[in-house]
Structures are given as C-alpha cells and as structure tokens.
C-alpha positions as CSV (number, residue, x, y, z in Angstrom):
1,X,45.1,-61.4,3.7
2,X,42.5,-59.7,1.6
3,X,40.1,-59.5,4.8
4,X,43.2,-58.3,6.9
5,X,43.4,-55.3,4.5
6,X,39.6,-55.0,4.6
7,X,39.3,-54.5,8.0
8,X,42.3,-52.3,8.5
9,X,40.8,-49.9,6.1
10,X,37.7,-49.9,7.9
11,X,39.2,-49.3,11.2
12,X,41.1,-46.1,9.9
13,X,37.9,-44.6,7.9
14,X,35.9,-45.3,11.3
15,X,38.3,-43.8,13.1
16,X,39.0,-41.1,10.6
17,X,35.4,-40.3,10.7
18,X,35.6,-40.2,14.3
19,X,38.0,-37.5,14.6
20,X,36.7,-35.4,12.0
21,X,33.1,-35.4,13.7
22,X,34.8,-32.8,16.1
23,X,35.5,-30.9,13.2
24,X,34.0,-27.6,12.7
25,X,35.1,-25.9,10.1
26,X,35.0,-21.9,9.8
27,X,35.3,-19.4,12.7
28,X,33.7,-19.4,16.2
29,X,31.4,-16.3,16.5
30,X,32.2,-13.6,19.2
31,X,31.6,-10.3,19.5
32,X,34.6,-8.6,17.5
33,X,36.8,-6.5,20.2
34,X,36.9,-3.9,17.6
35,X,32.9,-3.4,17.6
36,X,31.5,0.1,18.9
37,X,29.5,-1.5,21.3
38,X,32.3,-2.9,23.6
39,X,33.6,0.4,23.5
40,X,34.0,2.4,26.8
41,X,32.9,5.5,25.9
42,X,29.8,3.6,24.1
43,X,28.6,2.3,27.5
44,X,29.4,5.1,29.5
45,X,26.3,7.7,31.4
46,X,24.4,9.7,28.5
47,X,26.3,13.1,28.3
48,X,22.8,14.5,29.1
49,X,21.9,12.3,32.1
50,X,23.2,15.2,34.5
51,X,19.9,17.3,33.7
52,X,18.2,17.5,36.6
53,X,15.3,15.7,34.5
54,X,16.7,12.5,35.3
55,X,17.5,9.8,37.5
56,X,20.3,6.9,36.6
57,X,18.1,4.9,37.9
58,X,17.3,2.0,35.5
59,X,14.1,2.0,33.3
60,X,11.1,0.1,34.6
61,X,9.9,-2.7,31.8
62,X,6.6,-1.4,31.6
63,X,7.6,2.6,31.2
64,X,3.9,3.8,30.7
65,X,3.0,3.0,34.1
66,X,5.1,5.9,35.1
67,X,2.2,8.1,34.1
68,X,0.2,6.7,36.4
69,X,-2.8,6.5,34.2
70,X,-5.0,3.6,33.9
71,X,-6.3,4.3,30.1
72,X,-3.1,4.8,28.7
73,X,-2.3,1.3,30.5
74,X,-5.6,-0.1,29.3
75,X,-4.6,1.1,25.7
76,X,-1.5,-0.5,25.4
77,X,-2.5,-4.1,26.6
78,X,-5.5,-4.2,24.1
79,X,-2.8,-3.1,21.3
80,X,-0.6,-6.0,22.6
81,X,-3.2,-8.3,22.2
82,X,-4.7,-7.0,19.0
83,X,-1.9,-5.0,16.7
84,X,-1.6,-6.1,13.6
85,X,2.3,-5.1,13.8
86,X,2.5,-7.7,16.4
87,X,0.7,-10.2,14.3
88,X,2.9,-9.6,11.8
89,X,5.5,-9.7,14.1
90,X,4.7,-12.8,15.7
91,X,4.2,-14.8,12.4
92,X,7.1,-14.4,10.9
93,X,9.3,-15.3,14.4
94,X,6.9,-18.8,13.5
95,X,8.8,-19.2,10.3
96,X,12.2,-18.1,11.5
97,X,11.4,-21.4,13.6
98,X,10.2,-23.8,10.5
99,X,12.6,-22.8,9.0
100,X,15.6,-23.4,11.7
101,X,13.4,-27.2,12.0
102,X,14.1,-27.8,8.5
103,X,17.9,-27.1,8.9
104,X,17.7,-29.6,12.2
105,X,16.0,-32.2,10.7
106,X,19.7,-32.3,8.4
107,X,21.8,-34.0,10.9
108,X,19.0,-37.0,11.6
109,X,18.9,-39.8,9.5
110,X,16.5,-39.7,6.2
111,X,14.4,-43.5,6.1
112,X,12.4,-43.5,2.3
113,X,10.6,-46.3,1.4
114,X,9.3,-46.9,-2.1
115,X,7.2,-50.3,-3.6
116,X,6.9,-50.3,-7.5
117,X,4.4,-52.7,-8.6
118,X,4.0,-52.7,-12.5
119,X,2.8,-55.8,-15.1
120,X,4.8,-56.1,-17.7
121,X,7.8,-58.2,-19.7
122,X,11.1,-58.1,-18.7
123,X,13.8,-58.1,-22.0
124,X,15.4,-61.7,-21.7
125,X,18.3,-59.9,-23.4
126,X,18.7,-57.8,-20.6
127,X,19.4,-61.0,-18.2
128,X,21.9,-63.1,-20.4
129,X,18.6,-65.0,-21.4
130,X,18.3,-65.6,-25.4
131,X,14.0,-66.6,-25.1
132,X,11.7,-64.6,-25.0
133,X,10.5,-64.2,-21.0
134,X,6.5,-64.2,-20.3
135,X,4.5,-60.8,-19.2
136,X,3.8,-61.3,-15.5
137,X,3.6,-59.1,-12.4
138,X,6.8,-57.4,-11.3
139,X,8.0,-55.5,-8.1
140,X,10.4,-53.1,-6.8
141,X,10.5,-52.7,-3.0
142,X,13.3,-50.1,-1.1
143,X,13.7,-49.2,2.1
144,X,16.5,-46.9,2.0
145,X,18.3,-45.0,5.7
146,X,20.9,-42.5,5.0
147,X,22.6,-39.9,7.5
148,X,24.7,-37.5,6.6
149,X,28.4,-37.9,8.8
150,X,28.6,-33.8,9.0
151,X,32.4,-34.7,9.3
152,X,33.3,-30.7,8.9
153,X,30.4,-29.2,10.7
154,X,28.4,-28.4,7.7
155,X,25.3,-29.0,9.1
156,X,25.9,-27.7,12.4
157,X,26.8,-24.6,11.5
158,X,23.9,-23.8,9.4
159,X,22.1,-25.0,12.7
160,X,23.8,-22.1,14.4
161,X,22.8,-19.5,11.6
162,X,19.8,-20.8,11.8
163,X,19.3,-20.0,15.3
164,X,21.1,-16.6,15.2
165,X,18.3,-15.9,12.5
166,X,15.5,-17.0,15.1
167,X,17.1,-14.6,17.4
168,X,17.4,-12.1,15.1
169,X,13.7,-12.5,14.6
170,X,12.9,-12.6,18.1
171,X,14.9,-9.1,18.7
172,X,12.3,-7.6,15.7
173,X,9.6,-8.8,17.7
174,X,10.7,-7.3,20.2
175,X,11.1,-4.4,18.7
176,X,7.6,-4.3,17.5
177,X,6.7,-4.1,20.8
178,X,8.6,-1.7,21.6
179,X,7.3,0.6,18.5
180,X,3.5,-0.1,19.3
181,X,3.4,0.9,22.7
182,X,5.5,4.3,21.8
183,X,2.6,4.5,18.9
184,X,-0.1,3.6,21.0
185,X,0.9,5.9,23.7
186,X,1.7,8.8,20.9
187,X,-1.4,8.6,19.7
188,X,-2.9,8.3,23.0
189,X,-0.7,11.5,23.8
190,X,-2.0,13.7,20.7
191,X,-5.8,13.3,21.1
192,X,-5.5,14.6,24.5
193,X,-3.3,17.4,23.5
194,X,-5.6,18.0,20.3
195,X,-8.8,18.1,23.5
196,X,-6.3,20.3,25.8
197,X,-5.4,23.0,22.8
198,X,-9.1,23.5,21.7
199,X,-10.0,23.8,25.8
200,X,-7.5,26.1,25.2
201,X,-8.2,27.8,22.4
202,X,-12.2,27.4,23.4
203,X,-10.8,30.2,26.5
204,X,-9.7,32.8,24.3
205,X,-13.1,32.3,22.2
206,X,-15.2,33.2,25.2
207,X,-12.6,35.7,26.2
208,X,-12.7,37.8,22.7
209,X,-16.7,37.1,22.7
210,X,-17.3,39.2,26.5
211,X,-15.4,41.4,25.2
212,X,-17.3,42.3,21.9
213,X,-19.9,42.1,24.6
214,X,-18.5,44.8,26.7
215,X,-17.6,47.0,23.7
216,X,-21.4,46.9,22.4
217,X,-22.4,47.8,25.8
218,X,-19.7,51.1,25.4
219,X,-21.0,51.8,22.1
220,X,-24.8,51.6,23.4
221,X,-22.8,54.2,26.1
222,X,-21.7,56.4,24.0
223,X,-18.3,55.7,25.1
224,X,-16.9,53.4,21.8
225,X,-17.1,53.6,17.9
226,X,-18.2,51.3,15.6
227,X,-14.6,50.9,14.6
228,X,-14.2,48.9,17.6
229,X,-16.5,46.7,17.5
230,X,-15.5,45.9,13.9
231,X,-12.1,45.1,15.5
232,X,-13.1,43.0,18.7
233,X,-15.4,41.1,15.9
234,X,-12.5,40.5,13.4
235,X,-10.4,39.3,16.4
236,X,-13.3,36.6,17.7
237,X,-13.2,35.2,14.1
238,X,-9.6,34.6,13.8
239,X,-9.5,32.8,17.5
240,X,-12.7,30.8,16.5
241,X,-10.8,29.7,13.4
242,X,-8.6,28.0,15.0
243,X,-11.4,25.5,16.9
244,X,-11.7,23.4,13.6
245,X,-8.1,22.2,12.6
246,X,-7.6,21.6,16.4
247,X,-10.8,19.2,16.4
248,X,-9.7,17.7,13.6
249,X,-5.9,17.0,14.9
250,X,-8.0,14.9,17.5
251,X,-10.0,13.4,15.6
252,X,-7.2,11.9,13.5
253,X,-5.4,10.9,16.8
254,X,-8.7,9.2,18.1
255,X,-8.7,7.4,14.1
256,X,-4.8,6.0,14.4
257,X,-5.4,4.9,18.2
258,X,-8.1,2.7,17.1
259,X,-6.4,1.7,14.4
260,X,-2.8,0.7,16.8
261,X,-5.7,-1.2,19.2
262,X,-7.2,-3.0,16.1
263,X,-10.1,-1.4,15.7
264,X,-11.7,0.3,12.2
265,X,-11.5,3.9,12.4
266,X,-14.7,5.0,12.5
267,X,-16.1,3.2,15.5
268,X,-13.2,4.6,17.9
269,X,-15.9,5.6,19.8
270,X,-17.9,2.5,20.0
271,X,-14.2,0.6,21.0
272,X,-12.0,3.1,22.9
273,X,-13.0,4.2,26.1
274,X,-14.9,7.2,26.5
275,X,-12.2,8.7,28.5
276,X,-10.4,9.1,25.5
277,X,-12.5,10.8,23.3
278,X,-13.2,13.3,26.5
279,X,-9.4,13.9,27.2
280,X,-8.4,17.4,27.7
281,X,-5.1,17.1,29.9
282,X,-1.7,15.7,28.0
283,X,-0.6,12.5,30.2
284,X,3.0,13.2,31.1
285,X,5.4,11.9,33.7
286,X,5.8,14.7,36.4
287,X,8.6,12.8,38.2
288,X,12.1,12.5,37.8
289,X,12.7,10.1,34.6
290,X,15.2,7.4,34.7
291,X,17.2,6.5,31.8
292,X,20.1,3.9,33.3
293,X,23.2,4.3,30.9
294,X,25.1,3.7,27.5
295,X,25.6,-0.4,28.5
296,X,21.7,-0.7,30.1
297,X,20.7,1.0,26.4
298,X,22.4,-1.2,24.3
299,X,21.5,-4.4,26.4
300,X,17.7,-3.4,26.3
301,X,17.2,-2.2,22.7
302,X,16.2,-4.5,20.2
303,X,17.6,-3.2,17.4
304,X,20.7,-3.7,18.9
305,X,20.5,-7.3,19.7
306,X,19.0,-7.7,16.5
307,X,22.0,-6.2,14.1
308,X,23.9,-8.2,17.0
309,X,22.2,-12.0,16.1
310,X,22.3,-11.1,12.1
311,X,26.4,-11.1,12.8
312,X,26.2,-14.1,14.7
313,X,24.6,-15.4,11.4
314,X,26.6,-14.3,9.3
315,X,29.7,-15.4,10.8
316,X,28.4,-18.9,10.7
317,X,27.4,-19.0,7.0
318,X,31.4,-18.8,6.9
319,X,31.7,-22.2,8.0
320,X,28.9,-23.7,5.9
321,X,30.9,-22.2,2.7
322,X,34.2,-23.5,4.0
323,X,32.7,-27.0,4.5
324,X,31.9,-27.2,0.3
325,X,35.8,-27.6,0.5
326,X,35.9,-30.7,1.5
327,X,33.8,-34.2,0.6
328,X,30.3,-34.6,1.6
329,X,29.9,-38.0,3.3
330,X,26.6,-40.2,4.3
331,X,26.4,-43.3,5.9
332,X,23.8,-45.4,4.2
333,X,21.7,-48.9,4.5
334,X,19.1,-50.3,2.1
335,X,17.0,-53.3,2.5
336,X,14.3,-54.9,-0.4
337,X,13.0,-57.1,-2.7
338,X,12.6,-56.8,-6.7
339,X,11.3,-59.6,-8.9
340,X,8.6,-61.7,-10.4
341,X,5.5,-61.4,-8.2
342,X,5.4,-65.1,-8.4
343,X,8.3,-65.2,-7.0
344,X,7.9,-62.7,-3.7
345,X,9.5,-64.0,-0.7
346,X,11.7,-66.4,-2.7
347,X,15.4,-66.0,-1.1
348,X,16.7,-64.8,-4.4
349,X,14.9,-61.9,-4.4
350,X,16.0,-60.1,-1.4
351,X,18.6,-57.3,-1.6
352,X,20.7,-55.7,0.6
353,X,23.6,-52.8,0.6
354,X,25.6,-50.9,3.6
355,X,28.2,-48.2,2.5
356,X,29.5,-44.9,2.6
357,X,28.7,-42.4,-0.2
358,X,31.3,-39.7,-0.8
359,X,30.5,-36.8,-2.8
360,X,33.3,-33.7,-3.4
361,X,33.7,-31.1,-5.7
362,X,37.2,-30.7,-6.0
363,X,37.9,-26.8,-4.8
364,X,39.7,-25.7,-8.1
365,X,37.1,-26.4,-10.0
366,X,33.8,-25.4,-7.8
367,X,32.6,-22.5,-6.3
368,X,32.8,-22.8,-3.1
369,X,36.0,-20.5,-2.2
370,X,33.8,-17.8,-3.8
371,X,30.9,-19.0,-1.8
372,X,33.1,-18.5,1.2
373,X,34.8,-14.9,0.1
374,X,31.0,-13.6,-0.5
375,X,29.9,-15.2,3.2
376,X,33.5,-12.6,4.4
377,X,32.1,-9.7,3.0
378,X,28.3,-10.7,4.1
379,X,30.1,-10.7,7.5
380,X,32.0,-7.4,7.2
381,X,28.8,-5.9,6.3
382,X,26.7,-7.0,9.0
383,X,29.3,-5.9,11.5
384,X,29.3,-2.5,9.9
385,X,25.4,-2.4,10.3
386,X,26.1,-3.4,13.6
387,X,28.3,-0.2,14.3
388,X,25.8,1.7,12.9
389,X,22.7,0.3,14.7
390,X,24.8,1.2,17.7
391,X,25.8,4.4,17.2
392,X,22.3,5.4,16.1
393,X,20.6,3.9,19.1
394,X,23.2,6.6,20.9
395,X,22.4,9.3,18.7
396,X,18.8,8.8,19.5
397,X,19.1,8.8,23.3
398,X,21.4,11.7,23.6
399,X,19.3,13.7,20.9
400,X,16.1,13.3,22.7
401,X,17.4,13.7,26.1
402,X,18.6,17.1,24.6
403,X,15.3,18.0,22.8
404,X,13.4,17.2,26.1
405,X,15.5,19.0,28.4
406,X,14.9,21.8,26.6
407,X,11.8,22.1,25.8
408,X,11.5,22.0,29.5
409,X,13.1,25.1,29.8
410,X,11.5,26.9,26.9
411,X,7.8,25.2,28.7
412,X,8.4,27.0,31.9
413,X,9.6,30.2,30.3
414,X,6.4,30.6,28.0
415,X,4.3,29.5,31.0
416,X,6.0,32.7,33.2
417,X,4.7,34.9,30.2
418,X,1.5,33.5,29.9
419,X,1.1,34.2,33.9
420,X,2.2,37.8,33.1
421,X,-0.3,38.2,29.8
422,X,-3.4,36.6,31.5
423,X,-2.2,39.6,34.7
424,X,-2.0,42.3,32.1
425,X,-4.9,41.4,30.1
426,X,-6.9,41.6,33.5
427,X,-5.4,44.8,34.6
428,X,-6.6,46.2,31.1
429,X,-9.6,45.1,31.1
430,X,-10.6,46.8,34.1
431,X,-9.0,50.0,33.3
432,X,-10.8,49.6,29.6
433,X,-13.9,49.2,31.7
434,X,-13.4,52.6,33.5
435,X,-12.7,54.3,30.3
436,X,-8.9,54.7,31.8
437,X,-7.3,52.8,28.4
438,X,-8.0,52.7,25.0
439,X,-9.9,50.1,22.9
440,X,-6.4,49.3,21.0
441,X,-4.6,48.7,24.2
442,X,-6.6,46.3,25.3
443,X,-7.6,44.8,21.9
444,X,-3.7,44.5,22.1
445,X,-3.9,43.0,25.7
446,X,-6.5,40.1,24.7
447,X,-4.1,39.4,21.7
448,X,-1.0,39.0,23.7
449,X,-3.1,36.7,26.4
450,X,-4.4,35.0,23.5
451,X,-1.3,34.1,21.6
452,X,0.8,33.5,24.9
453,X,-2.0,30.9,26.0
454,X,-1.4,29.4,22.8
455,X,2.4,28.7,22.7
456,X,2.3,27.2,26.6
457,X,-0.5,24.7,25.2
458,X,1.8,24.0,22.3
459,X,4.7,23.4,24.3
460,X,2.9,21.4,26.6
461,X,1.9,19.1,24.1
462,X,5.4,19.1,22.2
463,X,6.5,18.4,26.3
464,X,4.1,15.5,25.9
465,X,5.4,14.3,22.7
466,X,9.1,14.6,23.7
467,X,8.5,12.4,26.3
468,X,7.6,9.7,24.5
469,X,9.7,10.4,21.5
470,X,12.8,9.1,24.8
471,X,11.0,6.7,26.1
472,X,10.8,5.3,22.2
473,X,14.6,6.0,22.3
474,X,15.7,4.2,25.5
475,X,13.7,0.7,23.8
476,X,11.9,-0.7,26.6
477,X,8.6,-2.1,26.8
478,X,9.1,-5.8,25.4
479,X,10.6,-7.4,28.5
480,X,7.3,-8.3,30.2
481,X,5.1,-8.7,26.9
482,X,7.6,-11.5,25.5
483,X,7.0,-13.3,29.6
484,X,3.5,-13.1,28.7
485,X,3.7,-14.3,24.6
486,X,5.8,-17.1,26.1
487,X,3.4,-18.6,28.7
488,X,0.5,-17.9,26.1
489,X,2.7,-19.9,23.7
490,X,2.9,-22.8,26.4
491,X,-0.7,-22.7,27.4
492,X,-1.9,-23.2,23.9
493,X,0.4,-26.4,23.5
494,X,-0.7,-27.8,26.7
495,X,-4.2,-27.4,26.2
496,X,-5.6,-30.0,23.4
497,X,-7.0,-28.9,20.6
498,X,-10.6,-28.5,20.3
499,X,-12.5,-30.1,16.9
C-alpha cells in the first residue's frame, strides 16, 4: 500500500516536472508595435534625399573608398588593426561572452567532490556509545551531482539576457568602428585642409610681397610715397600672420591621426605616410553620394541595434524576477564513504542519497514582486532610450544632409566671387602698373582677392568636414571589419598555440 502511494506520488511530481519544464515564465520579447522605429514615417526617404547631392542608392560598407584615395584607405585599416577604441572595444565584447558562459553553465549539472581526512577521537556520546572511543584516522568522502530542474524558465531567461547583452556589446563594437574610421578619416580630412589653407594663404603672401616689390620700384620712380609702402608692408604682415596657426591646425591633425592609427604623437612622421604630412588638397567625394533611406539607417546604425538588444534584455530580466515567485527545484545524487580509516571499504561505510531539493520564498514575504516591478520600469526605460536613440540617429541624418547641401551652395557662391576678385585684382594691378589707379584701389583689390581666397579655402574644408560629419551619421563602416574580426577570431582558435 505504502509503496502504491510512493510511486504514485512520484509519477505525478515526474510528470509535474515534466510539464512545467515548458514553462517560461515572464513575457516573450518583440519589438513593441508602439516603438518609433516601426513607424512609417521613421523609415520613410530622408526629407533631404531630393538634393541633387544624392543618390538613394544604398551606402557601400566601406564608404571611404568613395574617395578614391589609397592613403585615406591605408589609414583606416592600420586604425582597425591598431585603435585602441577597438581594443577596448573588442575586450569588453570578450566579457560580455564570460560572462553569458557563466549564466550557461546554470542549466548543466554541478558534480563537487570533497575527501576529509583528519586524526582524531570521535565523542562515543555522540553515537549512543557510553566508553570512551580510541583516536584513530577518520574520513569523509562526497561526491555530490546536482541540476537545477529550471521548472519556470529561470535560468533560460537569464540565458536570453545574457545574450541580448552580448549583442548589445557586439552593436558598441560595432559602433566603434564606425566612430574610428569617421575619426580617422576626420583627422585625415583636417591635415590636408590645414596643408591646402596655408598653400592658400602661402598665395596671398607672395601676392602682397610682389606687390611691395612693385610699389618700391614706383617710389624709386618717383611715382609712390612712402605712405604706400608703409601700407603694402602692413598688409604682407597681417597675411603672413596667418601662416602659423594654419601650420599649427596641421600639425595637431597629423598628432591625433597618429594617435587614431596607434602611434605616439611625435613620430607621425616616422609612422604615417609621407603623403600625409605633404597633403595640400582636401579628399572629398566629387560624385553623387548615396544615402539609402529611413529603414536602411536604422537597420545599419549601431546604436540603434544596440538600444534595440539592451530592450531585448531587459524584457527578459522580467522573467528571471517573475521565476523568484515560485520554488526553486534541483535534482540531486550523492555517493561516499565516512568512517574509521580502518574501516575503509567496509560495507557499512558507504552512503548514498537521491532526491529533490525544493527551495521557495513564499511571495508575501520576499522580494521578488518588487524585483519584478523594478525589472517593468527597467524595461519601460530602455524602450524610451530606444525611442530616443532612434529619433536621434534621424535627427542626425537629416541635420547633416541639410548642413552639407548647403554648404554646397554657399561653396560655389564664394568660389564665383573668388573668380571675380582674383579678375579684378589683375585688372588693377595692371592699371596700378600704368599709373591709371591709385595705390588704395588696388591695396583694396589685393585685400578683397585675399580675403575671398580665404573663405573658398574655408568652405572647402568645412565641404570636407561635412562630408564626413554624414557619412558618421548614416553608421556604416563596421559590416566588413566585423567579417574580417570574425575569421581572425577563427584563425586564432584553429591554429595551436605556440609555447
């Protein structure tokens, strides 16, 4: 009768535990329908994609190669290899993965094993025994297996938030990537700009100096005052001036280049190619740019699929608070010996035990339906960053889109009135030459050329700079640098290791 009962009630907990094992307690992640980015308008074509600027065609992985310019590509692979960003980067994705191991190794069974030798006496009292026993050797030897049942899905969601937080991690690697090559090709961008601007400014040095020239030579005529001279000389200071905070501008830009290829500063020119150091004509993409759409934008960028993974996460760590509601089970076996080492291996020393260990905080009286109201509001949060991370990476786009377009208008403008100056300043010149003008005019002339040639070379690098500043905005750049971390990453574990 007794064993009837005995085995019933195991054939209901087994099969009690059976059915629970499919539980999963807590909600199943999806993208909320409510969240910006499935909006329509949120993946819709950029309200500034009808510039005549740009294409709709998607944008290539590797967007630098659009300048066509092998430095700029040599650059950015020796700052993929040697960043320390990425290094950073790439460490930390390593314990996003210990740390998602750990959780894994929860829902496999635990083995300890434990041997406790020790001389002493053992208290006859303790045994029923009235004499006093005799000091000997005696042992203690457990080998205990124990698996937790994960009846409520405990342990497998935490393996889910676990691996939302790997992803999570990958996404900031990503976006690492994405930030060093729009560094690397900034920097890359401002020393030849900084080279460019003092070309530039070099012109209206020797400009201003053949003219002092020319008005000594009137003086020595007859035909000029020393007022004039004065003038022109003043005039060929002020441009000069403006040599040193140029060369300095590249300089720095030469400094933080080295620095995003991970190099010391001061031996940029020892490390960087001498291309660099001699650049004197802003890289920038001549063609048509392509920029795809609102949905290609929030598929590519990082940042995105980053705030996206920390949901998924979140949403998870729902279910392992709702699982502290309910009892913690684990399935456990334990095999040893314990006794008088005289008597090891005697049958009476062996042990044995097989059984279920139930643990459960009773809900009214622990924490875990706070646990559980914190992990709600952890999840409201993250979709809220979520929203914000998307409307941002919008914001962005659009913003520099706009900025570019028009600096491409104000670029061409200021380039049609540096054509006229530079015409002026010549016709001037000549008629200054011939005594047909006067000194101010064409002191006024070489001013005008001066500052004109000064706000095209400015544009042109803002032009520059805007470029990137999208190209930064639209997010790509990581696709084919995490291929390449990947097989690296597979190489090294096939190859053995090397003493």
């Amino acid at each position: 009768m007794n064993r009837t009962i005995a085995t019933k009630a195991l054939t209901l907990t087994l099969l009690a535990g059976a059915l629970a094992a499919c539980t999963t307690v807590g909600p199943n992640y999806k993208v909320p329908d409510a969240a910006f980015v499935k909006r329509p308008d949120a993946n819709a074509p950029f309200a500034g994609a009808g510039e005549k600027a740009y294409q709709s065609a998607p944008l290539p992985a590797d967007w630098w190669r659009l300048y066509n310019d092998p430095v700029l590509d040599q650059l950015i692979a020796k700052a993929f290899t040697a960043n320390t960003d990425l290094r950073v980067a790439a460490t930390n994705l390593e314990r996003i993965h210990a740390a998602l191991e750990e959780v894994e190794e929860r829902k496999r069974p635990e083995v300890e094993a434990s041997v406790a030798p020790q001389y002493g006496r053992l208290a006859g009292a303790s045994l029923g025994i009235p004499e006093t026993l005799p000091r000997t050797g005696l042992y203690d030897a457990d080998i205990r297996v124990s698996w937790q049942t994960d009846m409520w899905g405990r342990i497998r969601r935490a393996i889910e938030a676990a691996e939302a937080d790997q992803d999570a991690a990958q996404a900031a690697a990503d976006m690492a990537h994405v930030t060093v090559a729009a560094d690397t090709t900034r920097a890359y961008v401002d020393a030849c700009t900084a080279g460019y601007q003092l070309k530039v400014a070099q012109g209206s040095v020797d400009l201003q100096q053949r003219f002092v020239k020319l008005t000594a030579e009137r003086i020595r005529a007859g035909r000029g005052t020393a007022l004039e001279s004065s003038r022109a000389a003043a005039q060929f200071d002020q441009l000069r001036a403006n040599l040193a905070p140029l060369e300095a501008r590249r300089r720095v830009a030469l400094y933080h280049l080295a620095v995003m290829t991970g190099d010391v500063p001061g031996n940029y020119a020892a490390n960087l190619p001498a291309a660099v150091a001699q650049c004197a004509t802003p890289p920038r993409v001549t063609s048509v740019i392509p920029i795809g759409d609102g949905a290609a934008l929030l598929r590519r960028r990082p940042d995105v699929r980053q705030a996206e993974r920390q949901l998924a996460a979140a949403t998870a760590r729902i279910g392992v608070a709702t699982a502290e509601l309910y009892p913690n089970i684990s399935l456990g076996a334990s095999f040893g010996s314990v006794g008088l080492m005289s008597q090891f291996n005697d049958a009476n020393t062996w042990k044995f035990s097989l059984g279920p260990l139930i643990q459960w905080s009773l809900p009214s009286t622990s924490t875990a339906r706070v646990h559980i109201r914190e992990a709600r509001i952890g999840t409201d949060m993250q979709l809220a960053r979520f929203d914000g991370v998307v409307l941002n990476a919008l914001r962005e786009t659009e913003s520099a889109l706009t900025i570019y377009a028009r600096e491409l208008d104000r670029n061409a403008a200021l380039r049609g009135a540096r054509d006229q100056s530079a015409l002026a300043a010549r016709q001037s010149a000549r008629l200054y030459q011939y005594g047909r003008t006067d000194f101010l005019s064409q002191l006024d002339a070489d001013r005008t050329l001066a500052t004109a040639e000064t706000a095209l070379a400015v544009s042109d690098a803002q032009l520059a700079t805007d470029q990137v500043q999208l190209f930064l905005a639209l997010g790509g750049g990581w696709e084919n640098a995490r291929i390449a971390s990947t097989a690296a990453a597979k190489d090294a574990k096939a190859s053995p290791a090397k003493e």
